[in-house]
N, C-alpha and C positions, 0 to 999 in steps of 0.2 A: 504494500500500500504506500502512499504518497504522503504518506507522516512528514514533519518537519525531521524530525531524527533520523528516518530514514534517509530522508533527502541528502541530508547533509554528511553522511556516511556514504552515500552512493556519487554522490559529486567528489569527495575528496580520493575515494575509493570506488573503482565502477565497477561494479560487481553484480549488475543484476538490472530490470527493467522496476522501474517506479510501473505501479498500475494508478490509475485516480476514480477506480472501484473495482468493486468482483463481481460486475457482470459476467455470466459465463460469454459472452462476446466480446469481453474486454479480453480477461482471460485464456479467452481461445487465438484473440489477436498478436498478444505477446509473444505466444508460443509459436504462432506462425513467424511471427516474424524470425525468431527464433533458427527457425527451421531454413525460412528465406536466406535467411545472411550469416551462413557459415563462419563467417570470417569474425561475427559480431563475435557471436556465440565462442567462439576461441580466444579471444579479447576478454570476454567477458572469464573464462573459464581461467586464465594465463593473470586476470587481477586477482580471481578470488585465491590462488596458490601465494600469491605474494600478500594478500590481505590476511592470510594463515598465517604469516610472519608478526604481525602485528596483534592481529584480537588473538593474545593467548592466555587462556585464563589463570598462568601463572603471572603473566605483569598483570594483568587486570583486578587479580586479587592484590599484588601492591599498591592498586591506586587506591582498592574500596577498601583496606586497614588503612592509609593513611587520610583520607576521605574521615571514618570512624574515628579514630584518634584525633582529628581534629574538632571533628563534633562534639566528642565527651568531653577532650580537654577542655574544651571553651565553657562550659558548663560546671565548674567547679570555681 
């Protein structure tokens, strides 16, 4: 879906088609397209390998304890 969060992950990281609903004709379009443009579709598949370098939920768990820690701290 076409969330702002997504958005903003799929712009800096392209990794996938924004839909802006789930019509099964939206859905089924995507996928065409998909299908159409080979070339996309290996683009697409060649960021998500290099996007695996980044969202790994060993850093990500560093961010959300220090994230935490900052929360609690601040509360004492």
């Amino acid at each position: 879906m076409n969330f702002p969060e997504y958005a903003s992950i799929i712009k800096e990281h392209p990794v996938g088609l924004l839909l802006d609903d789930l019509a099964p004709e939206t859905i089924a379009s995507s996928i065409q397209t998909l299908i159409d443009r080979p070339d996309l579709y290996a683009n697409l598949q060649n960021n998500c390998l290099q996007a695996r370098e980044i969202f790994v939920w060993e850093k990500e768990a560093l961010k959300l304890t220090a994230f935490y820690e900052q929360v609690f701290s601040s509360k004492k």
